[in-house]
ZALOGU-613426 format. One record per residue (C-alpha): residue number from 1; residue in one letter; z, y, x. Coordinates in steps of 0.25 Angstrom, whole numbers, plus 5000, padded with zeros to 4 digits. Each point is the difference from the previous one (the first is absolute). Layout:
N
<k = NUM r = a up = Z north = Y east = X>
...
***
This chain:
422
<k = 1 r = x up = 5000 north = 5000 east = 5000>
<k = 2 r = x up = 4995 north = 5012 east = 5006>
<k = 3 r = x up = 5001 north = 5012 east = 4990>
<k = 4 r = x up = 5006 north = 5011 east = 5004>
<k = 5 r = x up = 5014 north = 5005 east = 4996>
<k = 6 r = x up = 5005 north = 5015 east = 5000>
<k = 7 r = x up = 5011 north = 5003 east = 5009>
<k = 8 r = x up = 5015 north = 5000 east = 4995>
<k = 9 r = x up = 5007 north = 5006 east = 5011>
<k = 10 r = x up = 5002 north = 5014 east = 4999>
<k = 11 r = x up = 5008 north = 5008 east = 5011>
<k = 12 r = x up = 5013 north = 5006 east = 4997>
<k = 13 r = x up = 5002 north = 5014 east = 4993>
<k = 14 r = x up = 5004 north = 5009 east = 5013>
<k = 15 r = x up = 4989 north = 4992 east = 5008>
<k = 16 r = x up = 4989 north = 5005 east = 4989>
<k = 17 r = x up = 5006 north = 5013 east = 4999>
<k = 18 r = x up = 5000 north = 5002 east = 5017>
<k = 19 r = x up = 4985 north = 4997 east = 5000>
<k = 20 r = x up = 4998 north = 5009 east = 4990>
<k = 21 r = x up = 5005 north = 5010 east = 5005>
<k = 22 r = x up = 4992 north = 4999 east = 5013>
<k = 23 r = x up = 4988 north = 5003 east = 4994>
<k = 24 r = x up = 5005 north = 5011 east = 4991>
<k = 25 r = x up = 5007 north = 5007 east = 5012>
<k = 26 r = x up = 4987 north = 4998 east = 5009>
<k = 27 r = x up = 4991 north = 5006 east = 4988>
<k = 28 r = x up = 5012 north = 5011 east = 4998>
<k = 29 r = x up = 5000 north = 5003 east = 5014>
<k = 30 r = x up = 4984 north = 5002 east = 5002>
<k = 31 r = x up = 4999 north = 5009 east = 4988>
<k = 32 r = x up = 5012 north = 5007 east = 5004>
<k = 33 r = x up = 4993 north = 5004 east = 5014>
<k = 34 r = x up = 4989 north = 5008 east = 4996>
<k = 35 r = x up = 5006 north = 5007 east = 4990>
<k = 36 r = x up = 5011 north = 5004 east = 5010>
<k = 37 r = x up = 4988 north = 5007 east = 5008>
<k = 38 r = x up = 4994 north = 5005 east = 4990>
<k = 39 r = x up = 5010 north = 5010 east = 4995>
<k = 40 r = x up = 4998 north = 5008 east = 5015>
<k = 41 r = x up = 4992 north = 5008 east = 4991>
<k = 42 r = x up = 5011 north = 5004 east = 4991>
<k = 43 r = x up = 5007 north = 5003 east = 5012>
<k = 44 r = x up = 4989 north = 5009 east = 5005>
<k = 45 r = x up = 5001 north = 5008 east = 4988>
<k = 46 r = x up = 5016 north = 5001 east = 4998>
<k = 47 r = x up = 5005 north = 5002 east = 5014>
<k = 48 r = x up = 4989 north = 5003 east = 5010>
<k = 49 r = x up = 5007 north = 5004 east = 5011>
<k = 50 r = x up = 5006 north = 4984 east = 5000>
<k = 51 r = x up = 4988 north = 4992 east = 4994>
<k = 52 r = x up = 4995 north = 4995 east = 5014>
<k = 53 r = x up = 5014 north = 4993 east = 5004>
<k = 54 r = x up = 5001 north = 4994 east = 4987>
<k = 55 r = x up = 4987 north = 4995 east = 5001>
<k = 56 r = x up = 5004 north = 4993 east = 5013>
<k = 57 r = x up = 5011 north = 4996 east = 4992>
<k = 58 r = x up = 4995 north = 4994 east = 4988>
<k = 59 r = x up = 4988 north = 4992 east = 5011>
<k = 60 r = x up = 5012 north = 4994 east = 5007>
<k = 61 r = x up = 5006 north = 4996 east = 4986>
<k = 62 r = x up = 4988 north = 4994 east = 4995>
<k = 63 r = x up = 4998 north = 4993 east = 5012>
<k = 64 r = x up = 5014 north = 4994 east = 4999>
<k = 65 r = x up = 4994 north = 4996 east = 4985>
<k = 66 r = x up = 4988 north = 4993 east = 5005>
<k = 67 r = x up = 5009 north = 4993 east = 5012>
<k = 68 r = x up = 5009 north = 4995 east = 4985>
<k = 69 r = x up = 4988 north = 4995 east = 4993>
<k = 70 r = x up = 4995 north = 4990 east = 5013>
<k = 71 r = x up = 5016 north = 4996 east = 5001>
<k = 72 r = x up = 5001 north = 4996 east = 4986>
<k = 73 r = x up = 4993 north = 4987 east = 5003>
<k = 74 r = x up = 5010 north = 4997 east = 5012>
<k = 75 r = x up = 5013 north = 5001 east = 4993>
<k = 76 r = x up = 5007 north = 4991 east = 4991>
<k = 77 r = x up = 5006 north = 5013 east = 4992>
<k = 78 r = x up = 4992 north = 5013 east = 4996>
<k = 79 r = x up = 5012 north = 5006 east = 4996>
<k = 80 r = x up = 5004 north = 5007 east = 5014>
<k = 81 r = x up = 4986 north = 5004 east = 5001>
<k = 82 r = x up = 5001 north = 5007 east = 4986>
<k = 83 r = x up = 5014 north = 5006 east = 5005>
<k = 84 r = x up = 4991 north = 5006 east = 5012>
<k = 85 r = x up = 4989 north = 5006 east = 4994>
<k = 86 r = x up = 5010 north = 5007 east = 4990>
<k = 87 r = x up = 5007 north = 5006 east = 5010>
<k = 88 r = x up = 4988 north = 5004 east = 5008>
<k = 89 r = x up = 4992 north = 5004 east = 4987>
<k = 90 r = x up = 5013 north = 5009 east = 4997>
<k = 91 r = x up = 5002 north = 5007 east = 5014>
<k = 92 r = x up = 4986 north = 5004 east = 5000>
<k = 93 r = x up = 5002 north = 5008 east = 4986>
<k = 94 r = x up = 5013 north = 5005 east = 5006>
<k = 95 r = x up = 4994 north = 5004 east = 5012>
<k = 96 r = x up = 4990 north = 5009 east = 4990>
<k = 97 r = x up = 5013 north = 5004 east = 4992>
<k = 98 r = x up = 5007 north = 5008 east = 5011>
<k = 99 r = x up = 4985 north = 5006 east = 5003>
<k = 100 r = x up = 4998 north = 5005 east = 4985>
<k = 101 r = x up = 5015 north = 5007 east = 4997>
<k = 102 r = x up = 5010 north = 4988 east = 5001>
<k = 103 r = x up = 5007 north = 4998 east = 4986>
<k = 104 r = x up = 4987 north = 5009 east = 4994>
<k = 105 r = x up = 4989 north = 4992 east = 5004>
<k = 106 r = x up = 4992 north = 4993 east = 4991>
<k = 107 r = x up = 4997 north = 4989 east = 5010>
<k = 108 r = x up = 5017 north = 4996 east = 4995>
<k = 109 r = x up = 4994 north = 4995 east = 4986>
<k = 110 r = x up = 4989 north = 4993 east = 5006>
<k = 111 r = x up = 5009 north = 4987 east = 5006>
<k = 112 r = x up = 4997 north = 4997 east = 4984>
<k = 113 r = x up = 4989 north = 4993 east = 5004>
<k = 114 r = x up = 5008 north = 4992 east = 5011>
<k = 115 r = x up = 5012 north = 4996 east = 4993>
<k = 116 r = x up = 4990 north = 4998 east = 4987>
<k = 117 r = x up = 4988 north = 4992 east = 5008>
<k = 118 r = x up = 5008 north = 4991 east = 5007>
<k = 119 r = x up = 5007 north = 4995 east = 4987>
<k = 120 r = x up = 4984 north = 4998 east = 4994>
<k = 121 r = x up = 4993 north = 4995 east = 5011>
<k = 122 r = x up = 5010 north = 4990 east = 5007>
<k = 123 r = x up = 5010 north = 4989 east = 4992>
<k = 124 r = x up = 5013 north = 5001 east = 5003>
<k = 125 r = x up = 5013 north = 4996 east = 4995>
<k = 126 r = x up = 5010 north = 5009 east = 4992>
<k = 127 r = x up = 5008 north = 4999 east = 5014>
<k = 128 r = x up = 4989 north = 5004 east = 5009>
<k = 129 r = x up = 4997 north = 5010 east = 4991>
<k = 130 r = x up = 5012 north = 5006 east = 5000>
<k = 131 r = x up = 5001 north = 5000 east = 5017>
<k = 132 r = x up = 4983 north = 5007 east = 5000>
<k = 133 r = x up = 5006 north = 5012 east = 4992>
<k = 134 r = x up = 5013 north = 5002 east = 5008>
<k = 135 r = x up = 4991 north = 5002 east = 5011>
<k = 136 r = x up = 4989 north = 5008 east = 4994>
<k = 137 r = x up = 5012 north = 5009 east = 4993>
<k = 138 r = x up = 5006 north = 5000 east = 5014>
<k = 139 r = x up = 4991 north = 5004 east = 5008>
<k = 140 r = x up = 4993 north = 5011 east = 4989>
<k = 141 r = x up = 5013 north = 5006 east = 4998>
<k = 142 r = x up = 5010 north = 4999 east = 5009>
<k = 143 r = x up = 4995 north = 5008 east = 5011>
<k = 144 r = x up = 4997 north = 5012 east = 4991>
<k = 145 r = x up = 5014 north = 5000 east = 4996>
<k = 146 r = x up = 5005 north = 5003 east = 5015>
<k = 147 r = x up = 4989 north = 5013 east = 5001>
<k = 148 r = x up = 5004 north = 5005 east = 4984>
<k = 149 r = x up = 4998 north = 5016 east = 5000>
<k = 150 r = x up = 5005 north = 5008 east = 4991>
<k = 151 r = x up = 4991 north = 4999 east = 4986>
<k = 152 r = x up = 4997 north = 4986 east = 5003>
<k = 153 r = x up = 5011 north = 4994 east = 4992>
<k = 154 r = x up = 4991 north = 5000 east = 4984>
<k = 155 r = x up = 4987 north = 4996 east = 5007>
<k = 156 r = x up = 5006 north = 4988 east = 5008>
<k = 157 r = x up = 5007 north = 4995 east = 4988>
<k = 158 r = x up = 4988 north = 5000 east = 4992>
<k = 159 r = x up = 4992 north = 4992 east = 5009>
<k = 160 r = x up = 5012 north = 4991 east = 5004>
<k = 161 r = x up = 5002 north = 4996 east = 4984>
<k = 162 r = x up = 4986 north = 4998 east = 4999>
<k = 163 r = x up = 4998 north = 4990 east = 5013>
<k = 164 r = x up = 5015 north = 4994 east = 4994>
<k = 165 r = x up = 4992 north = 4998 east = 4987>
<k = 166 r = x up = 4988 north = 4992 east = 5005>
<k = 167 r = x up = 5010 north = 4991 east = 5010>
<k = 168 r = x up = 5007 north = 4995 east = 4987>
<k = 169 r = x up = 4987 north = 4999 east = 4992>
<k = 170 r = x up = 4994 north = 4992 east = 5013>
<k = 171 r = x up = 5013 north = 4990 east = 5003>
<k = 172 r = x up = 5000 north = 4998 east = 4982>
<k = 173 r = x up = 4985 north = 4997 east = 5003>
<k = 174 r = x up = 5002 north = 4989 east = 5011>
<k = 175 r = x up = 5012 north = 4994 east = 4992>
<k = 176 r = x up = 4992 north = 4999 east = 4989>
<k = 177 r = x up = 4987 north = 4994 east = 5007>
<k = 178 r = x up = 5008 north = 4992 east = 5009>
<k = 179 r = x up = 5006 north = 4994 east = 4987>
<k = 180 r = x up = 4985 north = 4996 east = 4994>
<k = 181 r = x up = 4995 north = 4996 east = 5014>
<k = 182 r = x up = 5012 north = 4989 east = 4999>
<k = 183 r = x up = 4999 north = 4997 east = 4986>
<k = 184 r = x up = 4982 north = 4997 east = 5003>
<k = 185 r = x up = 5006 north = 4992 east = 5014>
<k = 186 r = x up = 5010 north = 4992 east = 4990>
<k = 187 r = x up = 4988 north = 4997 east = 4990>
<k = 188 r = x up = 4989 north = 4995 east = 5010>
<k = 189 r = x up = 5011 north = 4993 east = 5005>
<k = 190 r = x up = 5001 north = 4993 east = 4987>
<k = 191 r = x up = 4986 north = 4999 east = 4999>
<k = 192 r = x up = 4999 north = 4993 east = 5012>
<k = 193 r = x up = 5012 north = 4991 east = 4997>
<k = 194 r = x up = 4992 north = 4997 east = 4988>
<k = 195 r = x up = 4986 north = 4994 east = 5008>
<k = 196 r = x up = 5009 north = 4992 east = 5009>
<k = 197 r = x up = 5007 north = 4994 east = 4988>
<k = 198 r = x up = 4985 north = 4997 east = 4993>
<k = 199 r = x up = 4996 north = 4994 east = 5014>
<k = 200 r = x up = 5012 north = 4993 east = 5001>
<k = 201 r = x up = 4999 north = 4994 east = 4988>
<k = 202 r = x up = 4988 north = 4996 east = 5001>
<k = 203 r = x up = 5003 north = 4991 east = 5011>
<k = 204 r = x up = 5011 north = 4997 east = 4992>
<k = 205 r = x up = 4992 north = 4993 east = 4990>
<k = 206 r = x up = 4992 north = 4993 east = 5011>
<k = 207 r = x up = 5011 north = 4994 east = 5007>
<k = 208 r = x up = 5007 north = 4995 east = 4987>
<k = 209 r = x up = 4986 north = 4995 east = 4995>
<k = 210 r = x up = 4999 north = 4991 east = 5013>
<k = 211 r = x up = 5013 north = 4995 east = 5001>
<k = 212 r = x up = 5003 north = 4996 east = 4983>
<k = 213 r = x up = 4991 north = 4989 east = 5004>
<k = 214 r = x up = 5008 north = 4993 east = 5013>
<k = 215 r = x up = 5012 north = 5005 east = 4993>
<k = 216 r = x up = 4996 north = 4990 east = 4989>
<k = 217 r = x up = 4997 north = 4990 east = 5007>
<k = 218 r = x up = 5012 north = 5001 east = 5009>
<k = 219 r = x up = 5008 north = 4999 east = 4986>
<k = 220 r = x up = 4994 north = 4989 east = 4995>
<k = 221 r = x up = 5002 north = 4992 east = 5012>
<k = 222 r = x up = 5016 north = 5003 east = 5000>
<k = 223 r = x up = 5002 north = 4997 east = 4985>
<k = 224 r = x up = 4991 north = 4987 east = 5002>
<k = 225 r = x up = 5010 north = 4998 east = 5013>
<k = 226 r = x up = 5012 north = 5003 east = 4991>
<k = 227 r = x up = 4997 north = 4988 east = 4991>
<k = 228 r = x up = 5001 north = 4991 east = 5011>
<k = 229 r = x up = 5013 north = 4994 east = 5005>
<k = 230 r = x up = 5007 north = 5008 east = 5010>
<k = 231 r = x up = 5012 north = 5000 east = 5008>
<k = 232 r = x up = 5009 north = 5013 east = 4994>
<k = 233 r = x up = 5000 north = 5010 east = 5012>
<k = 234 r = x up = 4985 north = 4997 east = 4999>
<k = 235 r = x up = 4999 north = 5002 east = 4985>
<k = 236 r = x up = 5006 north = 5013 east = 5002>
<k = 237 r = x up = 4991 north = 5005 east = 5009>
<k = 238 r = x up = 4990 north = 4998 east = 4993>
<k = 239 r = x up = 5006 north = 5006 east = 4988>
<k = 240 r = x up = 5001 north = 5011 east = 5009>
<k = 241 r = x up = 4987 north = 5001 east = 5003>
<k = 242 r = x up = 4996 north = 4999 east = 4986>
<k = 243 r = x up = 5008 north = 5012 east = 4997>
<k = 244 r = x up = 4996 north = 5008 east = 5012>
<k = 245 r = x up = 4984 north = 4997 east = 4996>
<k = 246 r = x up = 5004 north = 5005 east = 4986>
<k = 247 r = x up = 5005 north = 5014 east = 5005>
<k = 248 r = x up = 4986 north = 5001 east = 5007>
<k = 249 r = x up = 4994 north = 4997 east = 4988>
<k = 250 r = x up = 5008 north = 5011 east = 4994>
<k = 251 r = x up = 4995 north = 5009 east = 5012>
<k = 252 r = x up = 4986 north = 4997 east = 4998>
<k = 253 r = x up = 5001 north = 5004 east = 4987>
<k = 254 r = x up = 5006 north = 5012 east = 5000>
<k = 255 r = x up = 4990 north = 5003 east = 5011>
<k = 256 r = x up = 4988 north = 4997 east = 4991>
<k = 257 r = x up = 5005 north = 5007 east = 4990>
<k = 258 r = x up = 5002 north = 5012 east = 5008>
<k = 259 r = x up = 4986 north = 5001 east = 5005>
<k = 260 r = x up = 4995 north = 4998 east = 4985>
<k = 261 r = x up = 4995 north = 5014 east = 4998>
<k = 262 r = x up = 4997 north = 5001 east = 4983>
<k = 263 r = x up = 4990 north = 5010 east = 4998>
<k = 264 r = x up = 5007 north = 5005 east = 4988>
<k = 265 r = x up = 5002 north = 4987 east = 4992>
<k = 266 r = x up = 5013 north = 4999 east = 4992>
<k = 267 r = x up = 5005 north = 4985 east = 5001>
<k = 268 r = x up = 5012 north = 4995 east = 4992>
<k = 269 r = x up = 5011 north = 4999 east = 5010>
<k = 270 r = x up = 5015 north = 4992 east = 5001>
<k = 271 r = x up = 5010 north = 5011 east = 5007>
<k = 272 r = x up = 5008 north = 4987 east = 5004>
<k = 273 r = x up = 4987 north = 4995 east = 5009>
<k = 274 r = x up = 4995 north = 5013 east = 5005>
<k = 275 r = x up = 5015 north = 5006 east = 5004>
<k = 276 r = x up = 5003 north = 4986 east = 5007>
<k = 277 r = x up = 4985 north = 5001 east = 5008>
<k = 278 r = x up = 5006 north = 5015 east = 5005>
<k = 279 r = x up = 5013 north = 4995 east = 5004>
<k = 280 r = x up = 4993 north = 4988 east = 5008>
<k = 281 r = x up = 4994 north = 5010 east = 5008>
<k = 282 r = x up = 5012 north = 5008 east = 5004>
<k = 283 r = x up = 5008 north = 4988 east = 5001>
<k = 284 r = x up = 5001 north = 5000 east = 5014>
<k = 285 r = x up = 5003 north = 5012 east = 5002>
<k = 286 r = x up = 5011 north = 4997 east = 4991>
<k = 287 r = x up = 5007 north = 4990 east = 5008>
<k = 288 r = x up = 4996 north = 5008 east = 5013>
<k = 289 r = x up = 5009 north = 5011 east = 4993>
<k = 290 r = x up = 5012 north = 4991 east = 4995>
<k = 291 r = x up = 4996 north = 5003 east = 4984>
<k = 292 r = x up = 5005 north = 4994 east = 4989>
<k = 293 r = x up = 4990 north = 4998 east = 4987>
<k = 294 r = x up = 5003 north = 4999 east = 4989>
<k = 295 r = x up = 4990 north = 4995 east = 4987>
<k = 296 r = x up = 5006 north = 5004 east = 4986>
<k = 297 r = x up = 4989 north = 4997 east = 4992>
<k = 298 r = x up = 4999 north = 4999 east = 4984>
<k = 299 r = x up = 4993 north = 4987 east = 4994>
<k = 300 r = x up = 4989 north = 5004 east = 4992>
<k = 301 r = x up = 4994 north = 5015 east = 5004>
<k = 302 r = x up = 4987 north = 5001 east = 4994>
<k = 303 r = x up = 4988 north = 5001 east = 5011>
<k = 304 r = x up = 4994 north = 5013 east = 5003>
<k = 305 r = x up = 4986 north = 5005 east = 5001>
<k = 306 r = x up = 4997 north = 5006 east = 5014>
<k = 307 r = x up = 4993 north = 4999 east = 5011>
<k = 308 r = x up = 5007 north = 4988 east = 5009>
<k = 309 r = x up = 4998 north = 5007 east = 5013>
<k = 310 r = x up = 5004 north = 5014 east = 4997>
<k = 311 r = x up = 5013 north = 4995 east = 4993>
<k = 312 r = x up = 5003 north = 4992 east = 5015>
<k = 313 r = x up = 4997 north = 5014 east = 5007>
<k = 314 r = x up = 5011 north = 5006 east = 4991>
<k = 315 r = x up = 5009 north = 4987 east = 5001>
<k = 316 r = x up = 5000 north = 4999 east = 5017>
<k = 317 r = x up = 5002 north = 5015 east = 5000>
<k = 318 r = x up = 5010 north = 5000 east = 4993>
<k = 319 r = x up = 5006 north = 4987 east = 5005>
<k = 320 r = x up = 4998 north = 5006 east = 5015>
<k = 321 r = x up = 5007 north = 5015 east = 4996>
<k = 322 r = x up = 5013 north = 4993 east = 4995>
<k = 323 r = x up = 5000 north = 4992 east = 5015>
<k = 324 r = x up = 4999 north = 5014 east = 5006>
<k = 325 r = x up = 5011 north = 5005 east = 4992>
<k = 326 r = x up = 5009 north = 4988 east = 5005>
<k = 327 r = x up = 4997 north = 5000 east = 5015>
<k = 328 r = x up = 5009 north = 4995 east = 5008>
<k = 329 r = x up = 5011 north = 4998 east = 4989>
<k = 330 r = x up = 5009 north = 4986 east = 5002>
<k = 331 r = x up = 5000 north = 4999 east = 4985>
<k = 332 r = x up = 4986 north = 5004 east = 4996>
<k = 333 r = x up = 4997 north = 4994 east = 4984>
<k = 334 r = x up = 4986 north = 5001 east = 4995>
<k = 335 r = x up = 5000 north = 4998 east = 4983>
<k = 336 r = x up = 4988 north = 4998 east = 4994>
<k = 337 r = x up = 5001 north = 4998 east = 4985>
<k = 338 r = x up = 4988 north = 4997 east = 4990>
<k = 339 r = x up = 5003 north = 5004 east = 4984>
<k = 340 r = x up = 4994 north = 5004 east = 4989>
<k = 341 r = x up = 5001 north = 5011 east = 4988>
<k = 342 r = x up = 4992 north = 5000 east = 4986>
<k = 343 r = x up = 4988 north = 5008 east = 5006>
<k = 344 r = x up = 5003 north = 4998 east = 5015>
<k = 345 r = x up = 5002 north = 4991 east = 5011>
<k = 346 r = x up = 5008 north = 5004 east = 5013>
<k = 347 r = x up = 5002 north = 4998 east = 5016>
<k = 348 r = x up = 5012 north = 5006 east = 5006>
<k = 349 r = x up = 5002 north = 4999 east = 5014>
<k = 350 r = x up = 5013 north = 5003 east = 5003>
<k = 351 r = x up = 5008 north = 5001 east = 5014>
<k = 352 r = x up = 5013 north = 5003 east = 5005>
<k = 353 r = x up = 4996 north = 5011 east = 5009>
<k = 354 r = x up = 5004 north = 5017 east = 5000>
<k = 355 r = x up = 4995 north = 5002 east = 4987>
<k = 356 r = x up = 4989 north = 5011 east = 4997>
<k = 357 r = x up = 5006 north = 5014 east = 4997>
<k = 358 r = x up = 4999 north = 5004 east = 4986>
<k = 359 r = x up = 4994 north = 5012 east = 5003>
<k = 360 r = x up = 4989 north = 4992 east = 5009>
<k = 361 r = x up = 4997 north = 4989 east = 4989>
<k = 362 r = x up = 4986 north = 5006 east = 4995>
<k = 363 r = x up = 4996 north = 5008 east = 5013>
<k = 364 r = x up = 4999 north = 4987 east = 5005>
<k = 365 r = x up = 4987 north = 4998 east = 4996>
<k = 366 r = x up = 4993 north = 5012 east = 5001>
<k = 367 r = x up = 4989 north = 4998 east = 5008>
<k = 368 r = x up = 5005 north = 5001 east = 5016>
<k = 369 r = x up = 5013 north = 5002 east = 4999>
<k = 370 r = x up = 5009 north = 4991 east = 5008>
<k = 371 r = x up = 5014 north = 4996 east = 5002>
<k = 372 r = x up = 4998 north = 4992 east = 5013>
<k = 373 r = x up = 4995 north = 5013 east = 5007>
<k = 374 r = x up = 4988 north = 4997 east = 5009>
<k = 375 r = x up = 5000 north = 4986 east = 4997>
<k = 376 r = x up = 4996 north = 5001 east = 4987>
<k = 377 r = x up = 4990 north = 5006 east = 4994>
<k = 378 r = x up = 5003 north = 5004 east = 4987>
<k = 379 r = x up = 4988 north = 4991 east = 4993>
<k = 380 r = x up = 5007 north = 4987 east = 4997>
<k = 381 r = x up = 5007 north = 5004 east = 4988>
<k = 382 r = x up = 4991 north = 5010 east = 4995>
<k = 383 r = x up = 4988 north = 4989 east = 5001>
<k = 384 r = x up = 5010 north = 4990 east = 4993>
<k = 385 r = x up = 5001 north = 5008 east = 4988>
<k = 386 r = x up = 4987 north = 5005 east = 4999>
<k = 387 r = x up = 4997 north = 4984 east = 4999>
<k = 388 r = x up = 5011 north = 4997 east = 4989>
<k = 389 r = x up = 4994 north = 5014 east = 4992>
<k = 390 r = x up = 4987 north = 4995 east = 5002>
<k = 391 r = x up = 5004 north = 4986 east = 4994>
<k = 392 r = x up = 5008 north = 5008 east = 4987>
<k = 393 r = x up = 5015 north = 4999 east = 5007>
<k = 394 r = x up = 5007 north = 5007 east = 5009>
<k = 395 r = x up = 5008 north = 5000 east = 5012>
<k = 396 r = x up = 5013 north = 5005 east = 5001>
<k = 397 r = x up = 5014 north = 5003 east = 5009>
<k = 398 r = x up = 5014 north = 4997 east = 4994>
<k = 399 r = x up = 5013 north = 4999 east = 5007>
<k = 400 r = x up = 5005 north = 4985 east = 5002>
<k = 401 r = x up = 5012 north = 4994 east = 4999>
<k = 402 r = x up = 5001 north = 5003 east = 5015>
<k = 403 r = x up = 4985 north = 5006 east = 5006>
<k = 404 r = x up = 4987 north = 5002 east = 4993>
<k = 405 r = x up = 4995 north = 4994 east = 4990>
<k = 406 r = x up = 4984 north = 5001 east = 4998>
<k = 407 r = x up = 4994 north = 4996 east = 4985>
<k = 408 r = x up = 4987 north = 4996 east = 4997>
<k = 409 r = x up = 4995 north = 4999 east = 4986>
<k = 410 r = x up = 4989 north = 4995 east = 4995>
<k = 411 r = x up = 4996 north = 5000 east = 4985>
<k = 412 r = x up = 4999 north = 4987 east = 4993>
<k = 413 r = x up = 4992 north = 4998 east = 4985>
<k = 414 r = x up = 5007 north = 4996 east = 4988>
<k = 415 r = x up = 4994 north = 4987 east = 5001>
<k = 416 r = x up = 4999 north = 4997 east = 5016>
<k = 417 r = x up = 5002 north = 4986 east = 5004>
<k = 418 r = x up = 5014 north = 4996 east = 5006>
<k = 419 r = x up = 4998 north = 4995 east = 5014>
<k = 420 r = x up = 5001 north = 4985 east = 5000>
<k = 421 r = x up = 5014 north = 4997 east = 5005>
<k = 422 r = x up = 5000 north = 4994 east = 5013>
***
């Protein structure tokens, strides 16, 4: 098999984030230049007798901005370059603000289009933000402070509030865009996730294809060998055996059923069979852990109409959130009960873990938010309701006896079967 497979590996958030801001601070720094130069003309105009030294000056600075933009492919960080072209950007306007009148010069306002730009034209984090308008505020204003003349308190104060203005607008901006650049990262991350779960499955379904029939075979041989007389630790090996080709059988079919993707096909489903398929897949996760299950489920629950594999998606989900919320605990207890109301059936998954906060109980499954920090990433439960909506139910949180407890319902008709007992 030679088709190709999109990649699912993505690279972490700050990794992303640093490249991107490589590029951007080496475009930044290359419009930046010329633009620098090009206001000697300005200079000519407002303060003739200085225009030639600042014209030396403001070549110097660009040059130092073209020597940024061939170092941004060298670094692993932009940010100290963006820190340096500030500052150099800044003192060059400073240099024309004590050449045009100090507090009075119009060249003050203009570090607008620094502290502005830099906020536009390079990503940055609410942080780094923050530290680029210290220094651009810094060196603008700092220095005028210690040549203040009589008269130059108003016009200072102006252009000070207004360069104070655009810092807090810019770092708001980064922290805003910084927040949406995170929350995209988080879904193409899930994205990703996804294609290596549908690829994964489909070897999935290969691999339990090919080995139902050796597995079999292997079976029938052992129960053929069982009806033979045997000596008894004999007999209970293979007994043993027996049962440990059972729990593969268990395997491959939770397996195949996980790589059965129903193109939008409603299957009448027993809750019993589909909740025990999710709990043979975490199950040894669960002895891994230490867990305790326990199965409290009512006789009779009418079957559900749904789709078999997105009912498993919501199932191992929420299966796998309740482990998290018990990591590590010596007395980790998993409940997993199955009944029925007129009208509806229910799941509840329920653990012994810190519980959900009341107040966090239906922000959980908003799209991308998370309680696990970077770990998660927010889609889980927002995808898991979206499925039991789809399917005319819904998902909810509810405090247990001692954790969470997690409900899904799915509704049932008046005249639904009852699942055959077992």
């Amino acid at each position: 098999m030679t088709d190709a497979r999109l990649s699912v590996t993505l690279p972490e958030y700050e990794t992303e984030l640093a490249a991107t801001q490589r590029t951007a601070m080496r475009n930044a720094a290359l419009l930046a230049a010329p633009l620098l130069v090009a206001f000697t003309f300005l200079d000519r105009a407002a303060t003739p007798p200085f225009w030639l030294p600042l014209l030396g000056l403001r070549l110097a600075a660009a040059s130092v901005l073209g020597l940024v933009a061939r170092l941004t492919e060298r670094l692993s960080s932009a940010f100290p370059l963006t820190l340096i072209s500030v500052a150099v950007i800044c003192t060059t306007i400073e240099a024309a603000v004590f050449a045009t009148g100090g507090a009075h010069s119009p060249y003050l306002t203009s570090n607008i289009a620094v502290l502005a730009g830099v906020g536009i034209l390079v990503p940055l984090t609410a942080m780094q933000a923050a530290i680029v308008q210290l220094v651009g505020l810094g060196i603008a204003l700092v220095p005028v402070l210690f040549r203040m003349q009589p008269g130059d308190g108003l016009p200072l104060i102006t252009s000070a509030s207004y360069l104070l203005a655009i810092a807090i607008v810019a770092v708001a901006g980064a922290h805003l865009q910084d927040t949406l650049r995170r929350r995209e990262h988080r879904a193409r991350t899930e994205v990703a996730r996804q294609i290596g779960l549908i690829n994964l499955g489909t070897l999935a379904g290969g691999l339990a294809h090919e080995l139902s029939t050796p597995l079999t075979w292997v079976s029938v041989e052992l129960e053929s060998l069982e009806a033979d007389p045997l000596a008894a630790p004999v007999r209970e090996r293979v007994l043993a055996a027996r049962a440990g080709t059972a729990r593969m059988r268990e395997v491959l079919i939770a397996m195949r059923q996980g790589a059965r993707f129903a193109g939008g096909d409603l299957r009448e489903v027993m809750l019993s069979h589909a909740v025990d398929l999710a709990l043979t897949l975490v199950t040894q996760r669960m002895r891994a852990d230490g867990v305790a299950l326990r199965r409290e489920y009512v006789p009779d629950v009418p079957l559900v109409s749904c789709q078999p594999t997105l009912l498993g998606q919501v199932l191992v989900n929420l299966l796998i959130n309740a482990l998290d919320a018990m990591a590590e605990r010596k007395d980790a207890l998993l409940i997993v009960r199955i009944r029925s109301e007129p009208g509806f059936a229910f799941v509840e998954v329920e653990d012994n873990g810190p519980g959900i906060p009341p107040r966090l109980r239906t922000r959980i499954f908003e799209p991308f938010f998370s309680t696990k920090g970077e770990s998660g990433n927010g889609l889980g439960l927002w995808i898991s309701s979206e499925i039991a909506r789809m399917h005319g139910g819904e998902l909810v949180a509810l405090s247990g006896e001692k954790g969470a407890l997690f409900r899904l319902s799915f509704p049932i008709e008046a005249s639904a079967p009852a699942a055959p007992k077992a």
